[in-house]
C-alpha positions, -999 to +999 in steps of 0.1 A: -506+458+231-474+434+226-477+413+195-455+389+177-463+386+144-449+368+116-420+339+120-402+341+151-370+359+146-335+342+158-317+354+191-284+347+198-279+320+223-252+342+245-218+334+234-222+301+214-223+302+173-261+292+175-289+312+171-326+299+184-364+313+181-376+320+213-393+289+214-376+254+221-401+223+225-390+201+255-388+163+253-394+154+286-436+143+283-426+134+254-405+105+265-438+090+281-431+094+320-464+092+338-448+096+374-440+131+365-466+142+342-491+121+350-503+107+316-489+086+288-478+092+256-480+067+222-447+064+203-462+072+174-478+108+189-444+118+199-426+108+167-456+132+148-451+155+172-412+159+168-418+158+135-443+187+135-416+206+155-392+205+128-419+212+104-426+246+123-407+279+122-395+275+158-374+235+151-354+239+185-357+205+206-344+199+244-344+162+253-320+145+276-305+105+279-326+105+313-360+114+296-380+079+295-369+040+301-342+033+284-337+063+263-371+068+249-368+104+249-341+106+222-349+072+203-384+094+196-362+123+183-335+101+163-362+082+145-379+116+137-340+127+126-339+098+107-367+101+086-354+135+074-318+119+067-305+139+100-313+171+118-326+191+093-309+226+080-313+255+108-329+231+130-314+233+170-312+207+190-300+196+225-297+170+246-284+164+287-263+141+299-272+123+330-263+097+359-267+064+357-302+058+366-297+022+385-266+034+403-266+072+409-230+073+390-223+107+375-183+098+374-168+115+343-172+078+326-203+080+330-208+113+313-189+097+286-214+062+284-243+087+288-231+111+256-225+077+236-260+066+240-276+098+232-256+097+202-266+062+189-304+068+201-300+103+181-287+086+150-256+115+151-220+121+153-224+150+171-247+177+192-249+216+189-253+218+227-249+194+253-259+202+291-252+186+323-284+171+334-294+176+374-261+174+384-281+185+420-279+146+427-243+148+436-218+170+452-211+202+437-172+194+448-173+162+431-184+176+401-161+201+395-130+182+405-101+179+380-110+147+362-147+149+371-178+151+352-175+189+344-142+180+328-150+156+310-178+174+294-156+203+287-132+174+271-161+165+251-167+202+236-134+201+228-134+167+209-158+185+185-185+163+198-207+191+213-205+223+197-213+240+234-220+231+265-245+240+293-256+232+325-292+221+333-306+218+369-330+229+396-317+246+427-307+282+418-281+284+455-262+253+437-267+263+397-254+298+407-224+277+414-218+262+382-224+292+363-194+304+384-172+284+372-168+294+340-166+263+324-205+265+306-218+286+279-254+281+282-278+277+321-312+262+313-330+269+350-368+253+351-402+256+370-384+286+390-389+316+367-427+319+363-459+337+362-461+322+400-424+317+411-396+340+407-369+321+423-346+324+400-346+362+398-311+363+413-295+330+390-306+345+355-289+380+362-258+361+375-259+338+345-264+366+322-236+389+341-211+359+332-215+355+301-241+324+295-269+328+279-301+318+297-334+287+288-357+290+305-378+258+309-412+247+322-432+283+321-465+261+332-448+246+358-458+212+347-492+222+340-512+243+364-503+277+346-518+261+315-545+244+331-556+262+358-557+248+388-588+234+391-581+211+362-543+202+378-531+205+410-498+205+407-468+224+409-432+221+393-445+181+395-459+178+433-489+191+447-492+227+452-505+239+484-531+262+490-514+287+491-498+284+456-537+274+447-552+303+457-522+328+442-526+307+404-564+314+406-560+353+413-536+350+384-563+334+360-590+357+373-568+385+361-561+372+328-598+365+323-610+396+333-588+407+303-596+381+282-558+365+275-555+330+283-535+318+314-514+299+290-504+326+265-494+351+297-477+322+314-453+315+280-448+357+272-444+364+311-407+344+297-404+352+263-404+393+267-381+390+293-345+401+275-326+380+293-342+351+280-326+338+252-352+311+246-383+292+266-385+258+267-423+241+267-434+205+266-460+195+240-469+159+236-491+165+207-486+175+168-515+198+170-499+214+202-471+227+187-491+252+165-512+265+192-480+269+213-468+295+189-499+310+187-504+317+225-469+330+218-481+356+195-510+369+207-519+401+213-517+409+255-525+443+268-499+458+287-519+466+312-519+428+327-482+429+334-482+445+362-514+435+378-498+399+375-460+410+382-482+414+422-493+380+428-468+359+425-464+339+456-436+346+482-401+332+480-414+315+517-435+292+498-410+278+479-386+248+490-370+241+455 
């Protein structure tokens, strides 16, 4: 039986000075964005439930300047922050810079305009790690170009801004890029490494080979491998075929049959995995947080891995 007792012990976070639980709560329900989630969220839910994240023995937060209208994402964080006088003592937390959302500009000033808002919605002078946030939305050759967004988040790192400096994003062909680059120390990958997709088998060795250390976000793939998916139909934030249907409820028959909840093997399916330094997992309510840790803990007989390590669905079902 695998077990995790007691407080979560810190990993290193690859190269960088920080070290994480294996934990980190995301931000992005949090920021209240029905069209991908499909729900709303109360301001005064998400500032309790940041709040019971700091309160808890895994206080690593992901949010982004993209998460939410106008910010909301971090303005829910900074007034949680500000209401402890600033990010408390061995707290982690990170944040993404993104495009502008009316335009589509990702220019280097507008990594600059995004970083500057995420530090007055933060309430800081500075982040422990800042990521570059979908950069999928424009071309991998304008991204990298001398003067470009990449280098003006490196130029940020080495302001003393941002302690360190990821990159955050979706297709593993194109993030495989940018971990080649050299120029990040962290690859947050999401929806792609789970109980149900393995895309990014291939990205997370690469990543690791070069150095970064490895998030890995969304491990219920926005729902269903929490759910079920009778109770939400969706996958990585569209609708799951059949096929995907019918492959989620052999996995939840399997758990059942051994009495683990399809949540708890969806979030340890990550977090035993070495070469994860930390998983990333949306909550959206105080009272979530705790269960999330306990689901984290608990007790899963070692036989399930491999009957579950079968059924995940083909890399021809996936277009992402």
């Amino acid at each position: 039986m695998s077990a995790r007792p007691g407080a979560f012990p810190r990993r290193p976070l690859g190269r960088t000075s920080l070290a994480v639980p294996e934990i980190c709560f995301g931000g992005g329900a949090l920021s209240s964005m029905p069209a991908a989630f499909g729900y709303e969220v109360p301001e005064e839910r998400a500032v309790a439930t940041v709040r019971a994240v700091l309160d808890s023995d895994a206080a690593f937060l992901d949010t982004a300047a993209g998460y939410g209208d106008d910010g909301r994402g971090e303005r829910v964080v900074g007034a949680a922050l500000a209401e402890r006088g600033g990010l408390p003592p061995g707290a982690v937390l990170a944040t993404k810079v993104d495009r502008d959302p009316a335009t589509g500009d990702f220019s280097a000033a507008q990594v600059r305009r995004s970083f500057e808002g995420s530090l007055e919605r933060l309430g800081l002078d500075h982040v422990q790690l800042l990521y570059l946030h979908d950069p999928e939305h424009i071309p991998f050759e304008r991204a990298v170009a001398p003067g470009g967004p990449v280098d003006e988040l490196v130029r940020v790192r080495d302001e003393g801004l941002a302690a360190h400096i990821g990159v955050a994003g979706g297709p593993v062909d194109l993030m495989g890029r940018y971990v080649a680059t050299g120029a990040f120390e962290v690859l947050l990958t999401h929806n792609r490494w789970t109980l149900i997709d393995r895309s990014a088998d291939a990205l997370i060795d690469a990543a690791r080979a070069a150095g970064l250390a490895v998030v890995n976000a969304a491990p219920f793939g926005g729902g269903i491998l929490a759910k079920g998916p009778d109770a939400h139909g969706r996958y990585a934030y569209r609708e799951a075929n059949d096929a995907i249907l019918g492959r989620v409820r052999e996995i939840e028959a399997a758990c059942a049959r051994h009495d683990v909840p399809l949540a708890a093997a969806a979030i340890q399916f990550s977090t035993r995995d070495p070469r994860i330094a930390s998983t990333a997992i949306g909550v959206t309510r105080p009272e979530r947080v705790g269960e999330t840790l306990r689901l984290a803990r608990l007790p899963i007989p070692d036989e399930l891995w491999p009957v579950v390590e079968g059924l995940a669905a083909p890399p021809s079902h996936w277009q992402h």
